[in-house]
C-alpha positions as CSV (number, residue, x, y, z in Angstrom):
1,X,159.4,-80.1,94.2
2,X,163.1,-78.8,94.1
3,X,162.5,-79.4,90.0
4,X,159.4,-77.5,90.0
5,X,161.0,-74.7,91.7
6,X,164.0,-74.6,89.2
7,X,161.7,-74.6,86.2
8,X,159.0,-72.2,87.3
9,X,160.9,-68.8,86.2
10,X,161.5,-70.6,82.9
11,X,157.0,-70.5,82.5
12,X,156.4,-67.8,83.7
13,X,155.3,-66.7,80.4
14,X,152.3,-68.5,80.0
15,X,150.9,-65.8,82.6
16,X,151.4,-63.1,79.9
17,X,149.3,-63.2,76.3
18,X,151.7,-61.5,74.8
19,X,154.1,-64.7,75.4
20,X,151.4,-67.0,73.8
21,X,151.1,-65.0,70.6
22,X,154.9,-64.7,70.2
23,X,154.7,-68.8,71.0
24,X,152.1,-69.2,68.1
25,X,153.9,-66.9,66.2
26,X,157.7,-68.7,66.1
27,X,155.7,-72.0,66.2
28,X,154.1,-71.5,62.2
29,X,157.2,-70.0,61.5
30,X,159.2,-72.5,62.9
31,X,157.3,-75.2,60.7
32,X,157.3,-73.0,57.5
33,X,160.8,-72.7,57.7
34,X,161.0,-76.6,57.7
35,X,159.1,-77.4,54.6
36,X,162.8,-76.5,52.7
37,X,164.4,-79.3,54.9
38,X,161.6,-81.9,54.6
39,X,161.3,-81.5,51.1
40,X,165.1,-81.9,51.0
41,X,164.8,-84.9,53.2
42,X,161.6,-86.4,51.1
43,X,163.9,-86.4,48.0
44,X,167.1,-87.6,49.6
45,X,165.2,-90.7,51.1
46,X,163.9,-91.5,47.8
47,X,167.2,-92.6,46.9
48,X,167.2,-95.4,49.5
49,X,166.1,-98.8,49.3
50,X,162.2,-98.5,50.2
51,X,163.0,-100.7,53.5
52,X,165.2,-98.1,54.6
53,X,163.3,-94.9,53.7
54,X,161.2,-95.0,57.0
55,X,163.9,-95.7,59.0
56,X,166.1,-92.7,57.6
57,X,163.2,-90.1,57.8
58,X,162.7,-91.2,61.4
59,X,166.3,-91.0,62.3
60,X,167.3,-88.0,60.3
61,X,164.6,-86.0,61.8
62,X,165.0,-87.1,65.2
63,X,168.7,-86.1,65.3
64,X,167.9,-82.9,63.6
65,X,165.6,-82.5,67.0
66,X,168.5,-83.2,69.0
67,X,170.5,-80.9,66.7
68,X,168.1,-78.3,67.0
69,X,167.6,-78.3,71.2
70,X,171.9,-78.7,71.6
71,X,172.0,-75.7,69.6
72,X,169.2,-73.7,70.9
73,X,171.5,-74.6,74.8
74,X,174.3,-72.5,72.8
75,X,172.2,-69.7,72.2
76,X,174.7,-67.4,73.4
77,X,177.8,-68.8,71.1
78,X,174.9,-68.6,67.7
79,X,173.9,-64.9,68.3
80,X,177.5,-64.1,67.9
81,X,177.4,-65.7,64.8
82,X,175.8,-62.4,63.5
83,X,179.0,-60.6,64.4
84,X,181.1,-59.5,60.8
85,X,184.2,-61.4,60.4
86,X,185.3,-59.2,57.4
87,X,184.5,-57.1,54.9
88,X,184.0,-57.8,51.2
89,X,182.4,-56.2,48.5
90,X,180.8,-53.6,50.7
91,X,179.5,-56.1,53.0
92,X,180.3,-57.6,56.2
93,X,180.5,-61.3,56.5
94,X,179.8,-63.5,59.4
95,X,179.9,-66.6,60.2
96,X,176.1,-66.8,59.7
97,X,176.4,-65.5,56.5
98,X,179.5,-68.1,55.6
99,X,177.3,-71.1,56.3
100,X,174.6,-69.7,54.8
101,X,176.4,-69.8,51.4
102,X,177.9,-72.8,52.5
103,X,174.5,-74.3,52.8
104,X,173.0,-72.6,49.6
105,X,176.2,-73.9,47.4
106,X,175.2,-77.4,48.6
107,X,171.3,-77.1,47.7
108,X,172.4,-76.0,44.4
109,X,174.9,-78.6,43.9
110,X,172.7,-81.2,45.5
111,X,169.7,-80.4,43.1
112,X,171.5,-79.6,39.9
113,X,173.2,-83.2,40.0
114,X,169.8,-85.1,41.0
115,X,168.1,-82.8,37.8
116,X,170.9,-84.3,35.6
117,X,170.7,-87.5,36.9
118,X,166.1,-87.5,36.7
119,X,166.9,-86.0,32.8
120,X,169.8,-87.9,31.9
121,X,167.7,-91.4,31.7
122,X,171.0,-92.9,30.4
123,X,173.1,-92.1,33.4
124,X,172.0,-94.0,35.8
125,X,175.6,-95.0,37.5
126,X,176.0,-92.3,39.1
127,X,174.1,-91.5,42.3
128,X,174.2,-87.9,44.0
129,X,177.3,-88.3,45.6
130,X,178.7,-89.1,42.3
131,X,179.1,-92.8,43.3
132,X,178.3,-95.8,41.3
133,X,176.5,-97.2,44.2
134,X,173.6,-96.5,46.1
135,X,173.5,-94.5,48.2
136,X,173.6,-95.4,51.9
137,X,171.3,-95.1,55.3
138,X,173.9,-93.5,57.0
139,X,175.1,-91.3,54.2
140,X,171.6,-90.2,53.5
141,X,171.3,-88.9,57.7
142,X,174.9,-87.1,57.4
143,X,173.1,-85.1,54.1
144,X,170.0,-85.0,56.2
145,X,172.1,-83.1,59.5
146,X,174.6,-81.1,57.5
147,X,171.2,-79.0,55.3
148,X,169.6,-79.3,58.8
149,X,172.3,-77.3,60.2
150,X,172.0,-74.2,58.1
151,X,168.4,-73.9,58.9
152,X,168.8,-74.4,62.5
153,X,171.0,-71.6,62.6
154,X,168.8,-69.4,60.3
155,X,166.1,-69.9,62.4
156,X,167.2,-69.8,65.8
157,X,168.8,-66.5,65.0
158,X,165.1,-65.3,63.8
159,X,163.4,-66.9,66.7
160,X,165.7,-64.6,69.2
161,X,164.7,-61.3,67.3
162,X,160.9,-62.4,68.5
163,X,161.3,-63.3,71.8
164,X,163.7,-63.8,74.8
165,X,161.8,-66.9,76.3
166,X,164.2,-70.1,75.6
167,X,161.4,-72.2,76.4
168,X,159.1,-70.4,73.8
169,X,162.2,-71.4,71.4
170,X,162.5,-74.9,73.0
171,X,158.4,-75.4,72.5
172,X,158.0,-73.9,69.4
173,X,161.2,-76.3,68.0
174,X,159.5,-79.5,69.4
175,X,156.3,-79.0,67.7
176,X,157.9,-77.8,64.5
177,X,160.0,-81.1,64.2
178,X,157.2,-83.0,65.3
179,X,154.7,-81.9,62.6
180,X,157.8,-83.0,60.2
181,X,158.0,-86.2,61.3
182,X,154.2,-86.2,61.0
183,X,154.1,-84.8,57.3
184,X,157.3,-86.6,56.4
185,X,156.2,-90.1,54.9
186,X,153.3,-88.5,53.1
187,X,155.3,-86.1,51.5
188,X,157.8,-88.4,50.2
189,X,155.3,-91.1,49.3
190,X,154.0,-88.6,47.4
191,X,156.7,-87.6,45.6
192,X,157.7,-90.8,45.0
193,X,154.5,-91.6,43.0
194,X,154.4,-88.2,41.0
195,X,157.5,-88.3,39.1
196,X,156.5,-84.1,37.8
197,X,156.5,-83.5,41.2
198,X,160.0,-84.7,41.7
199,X,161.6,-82.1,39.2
200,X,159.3,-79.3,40.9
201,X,160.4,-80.1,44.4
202,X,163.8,-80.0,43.1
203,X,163.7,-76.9,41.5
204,X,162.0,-75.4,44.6
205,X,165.5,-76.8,46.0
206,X,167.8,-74.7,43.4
207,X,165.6,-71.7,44.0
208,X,166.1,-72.1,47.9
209,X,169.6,-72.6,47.5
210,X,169.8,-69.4,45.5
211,X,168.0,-68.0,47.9
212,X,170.3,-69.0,51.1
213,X,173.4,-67.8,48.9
214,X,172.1,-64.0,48.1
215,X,171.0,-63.9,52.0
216,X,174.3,-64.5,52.7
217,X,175.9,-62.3,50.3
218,X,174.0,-59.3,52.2
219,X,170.7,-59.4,49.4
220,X,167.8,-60.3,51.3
221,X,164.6,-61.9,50.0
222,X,161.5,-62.1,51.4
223,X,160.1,-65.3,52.6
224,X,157.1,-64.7,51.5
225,X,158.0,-64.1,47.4
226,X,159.3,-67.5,47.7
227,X,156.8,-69.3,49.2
228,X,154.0,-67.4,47.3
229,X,156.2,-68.8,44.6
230,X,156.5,-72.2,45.6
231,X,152.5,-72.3,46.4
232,X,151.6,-70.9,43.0
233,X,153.7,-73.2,41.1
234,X,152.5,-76.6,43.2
235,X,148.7,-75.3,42.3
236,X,149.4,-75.1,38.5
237,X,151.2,-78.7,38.7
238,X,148.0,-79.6,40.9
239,X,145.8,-78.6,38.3
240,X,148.2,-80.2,35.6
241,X,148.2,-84.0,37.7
242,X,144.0,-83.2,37.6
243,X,144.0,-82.8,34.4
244,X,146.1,-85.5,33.3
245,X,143.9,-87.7,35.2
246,X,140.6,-86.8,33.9
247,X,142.0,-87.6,30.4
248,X,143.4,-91.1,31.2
249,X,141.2,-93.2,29.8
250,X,139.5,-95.7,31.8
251,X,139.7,-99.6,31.5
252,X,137.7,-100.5,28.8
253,X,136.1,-97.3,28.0
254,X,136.7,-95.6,24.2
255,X,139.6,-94.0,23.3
């Protein structure tokens, strides 16, 4: 009883429509915003022995979840983050916009080096971290957490300019993550078996990470121009994979 009691002033938006639609809202948002870290994750889990890759999805996503809620229980310390630090090239830098280059640098890095290593079919020593072996589970969920990091921020800072209801935030978080786990193994099964898709998720990766750096240099991009983007250029390799099948030719037909 004493429980319900504490929680009660934290629902008492479900009273007001205007709550739900800000809810709905930050919820499709929230999961939009995590199609850049679960294709990051799809790719990075690739690299793993197969036996492993469930395991690593699963726990990479599940601590970004915990990530996510610890940070969202710091909401006070990340809207500070906003604040300018210093001032450089006519614009104001904050910490936000530090780890948001941070973050972009690492994309970039991270995509470039698996492009060379996809192209390069002679160099196959090296693996992303530049290691001659594999590369490990719990390397993979460090990669996984530091990317997930940057987005976290990113959009917990958006989801306070929509609402002041933590638990809209804390709902809206739960469901995003949990439609990733969801769409995760698909995904990166299907990746895995389309090796064209590989080098287009990865260059949605370099232009993400392009993207994260000019946001934190003070140049905003839409959203949307990049996922319009991304959408247009998955159709045309949609239509490309149709084709291709269509003029496979089948067992024991003519050629």
């Amino acid at each position: 009883m004493q429980l319900i009691e504490f929680l009660a002033p934290y629902f008492a938006f479900v009273y007001d429509p205007t709550a739900w639609v800000a809810l709905l809202t930050l919820v499709v948002l929230e999961i939009v915003l995590g199609i850049d870290n679960l294709i990051f994750i799809s790719i990075l889990t690739n690299k793993l022995p197969e036996a492993q890759r469930a395991r690593a999805r699963k726990l990479g996503i599940s601590a970004a979840l915990i990530m996510r809620l610890v940070l969202l229980a710091t909401i006070s310390i990340i809207v500070q983050l906003t604040t300018p630090l210093f001032t450089a090239f006519g614009h104001g830098f904050s910490w936000r916009d530090l780890i948001l280059i941070a973050g972009g640098l690492f994309l970039v890095w991270k995509a470039t080096k698996e492009i060379h290593h996809t192209v390069d079919l002679d160099d196959h020593q090296d693996s992303m971290m530049g290691e001659t072996l594999q590369l490990s589970l719990a390397g993979a969920i460090f990669q996984i957490l530091l990317l997930d990091l940057v987005f976290s921020i990113d959009s917990i800072i958006t989801a306070v300019g929509m609402t002041d209801e933590i638990a809209i935030m804390y709902i809206a978080v739960i469901v995003a993550v949990s439609v990733m786990m969801l769409a995760a193994a698909p995904l990166a099964n299907f990746i895995a078996k389309n090796p064209t898709i590989v080098m287009l998720a990865l260059g949605f990766l370099l232009m993400i990470g392009m993207t994260l750096i000019a946001d934190g240099m003070g140049y905003h991009v839409p959203k949307g121009y990049i996922y319009a983007a991304m959408g247009f250029s998955a159709l045309v390799e949609g239509l490309n994979m149709l084709t291709r099948r269509r003029k496979k030719p089948k067992p024991g037909g003519r050629h």
